[in-house]
C-alpha positions in Angstrom: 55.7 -62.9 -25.4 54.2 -62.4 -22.1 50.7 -63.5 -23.8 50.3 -61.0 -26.3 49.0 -61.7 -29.8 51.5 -62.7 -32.0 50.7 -59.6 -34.3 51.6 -57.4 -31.1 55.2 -59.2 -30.5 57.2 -56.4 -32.8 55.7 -53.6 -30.0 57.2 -55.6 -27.0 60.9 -56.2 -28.6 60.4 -52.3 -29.1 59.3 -50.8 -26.1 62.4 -52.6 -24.6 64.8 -51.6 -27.2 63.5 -47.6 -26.7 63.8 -48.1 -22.3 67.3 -49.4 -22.9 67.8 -46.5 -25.3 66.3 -44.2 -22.8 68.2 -45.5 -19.7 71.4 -44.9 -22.1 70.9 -42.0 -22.6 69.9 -41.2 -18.8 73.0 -42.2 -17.8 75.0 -40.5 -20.1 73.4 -37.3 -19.3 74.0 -38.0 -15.6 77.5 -38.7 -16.2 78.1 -35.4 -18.5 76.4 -33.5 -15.5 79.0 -34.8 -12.8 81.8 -34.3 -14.9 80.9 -30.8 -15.9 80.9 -30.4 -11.8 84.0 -31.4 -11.3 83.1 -35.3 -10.6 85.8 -38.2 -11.2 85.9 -41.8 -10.8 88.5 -41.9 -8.0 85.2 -40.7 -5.5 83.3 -43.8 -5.7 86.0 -45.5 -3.2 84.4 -44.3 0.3 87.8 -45.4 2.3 90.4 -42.9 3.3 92.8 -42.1 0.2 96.9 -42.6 1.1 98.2 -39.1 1.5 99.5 -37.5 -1.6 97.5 -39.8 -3.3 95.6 -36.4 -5.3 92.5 -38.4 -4.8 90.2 -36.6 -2.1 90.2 -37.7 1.0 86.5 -38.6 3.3 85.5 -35.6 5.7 85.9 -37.4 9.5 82.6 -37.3 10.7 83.6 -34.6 14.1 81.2 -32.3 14.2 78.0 -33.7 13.1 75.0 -33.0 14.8 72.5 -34.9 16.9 69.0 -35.2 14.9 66.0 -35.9 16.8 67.7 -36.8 20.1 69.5 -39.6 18.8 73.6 -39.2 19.1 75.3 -39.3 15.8 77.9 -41.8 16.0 81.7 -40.2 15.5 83.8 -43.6 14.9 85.2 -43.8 11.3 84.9 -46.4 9.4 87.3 -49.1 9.8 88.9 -50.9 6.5 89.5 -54.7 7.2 91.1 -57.4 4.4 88.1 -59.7 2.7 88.2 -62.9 3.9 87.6 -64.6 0.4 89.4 -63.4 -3.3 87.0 -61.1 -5.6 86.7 -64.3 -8.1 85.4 -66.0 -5.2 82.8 -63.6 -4.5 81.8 -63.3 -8.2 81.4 -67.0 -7.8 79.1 -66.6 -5.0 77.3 -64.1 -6.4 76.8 -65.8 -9.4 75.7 -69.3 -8.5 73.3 -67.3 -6.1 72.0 -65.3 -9.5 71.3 -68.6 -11.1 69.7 -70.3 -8.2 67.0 -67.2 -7.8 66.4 -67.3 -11.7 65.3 -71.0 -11.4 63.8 -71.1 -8.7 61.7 -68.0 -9.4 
């Protein structure tokens, strides 16, 4: 591993065993702190909800200000369909993944 003496190898499997446990347990406490706040998965979609949906909806973005002299732009964002299916994009994604790994 990475170099090391083979006597040392047990200390690198562990240090990455206790981040994983500590980036575990990071995220769980992140996720106990949102919900306690009144936090729930139907926020992560940043596009208008239906009405009557009981999700929130996005705030429109009239009245925002101006900072440093630059105009803050007021058009909403528009929703448009994906040109290609989820699987394909995975696909995409992926092959792009592996190609970076080898490469690198």
């Amino acid at each position: 591993f990475f170099y090391n003496d083979k006597t040392l190898q047990f200390l690198v499997s562990t240090q990455a065993g206790l981040t994983l446990l500590g980036n575990i347990t990071c995220m769980i406490a992140a996720y106990r702190i949102a919900v306690s706040n009144g936090w729930s998965f139907g926020e992560l979609n940043p596009l208008p909800q239906p009405k009557g949906s009981g999700l929130p909806d996005v705030p429109d973005s009239a009245g925002i200000q101006s900072i440093e002299g630059y105009a803050a732009s007021t058009m909403a964002l528009m929703p448009y369909e994906a040109k290609e299916s989820e699987l394909q994009l995975v696909g995409k994604l992926g092959l792009a993944t592996l190609t970076t790994a080898y490469l690198v």
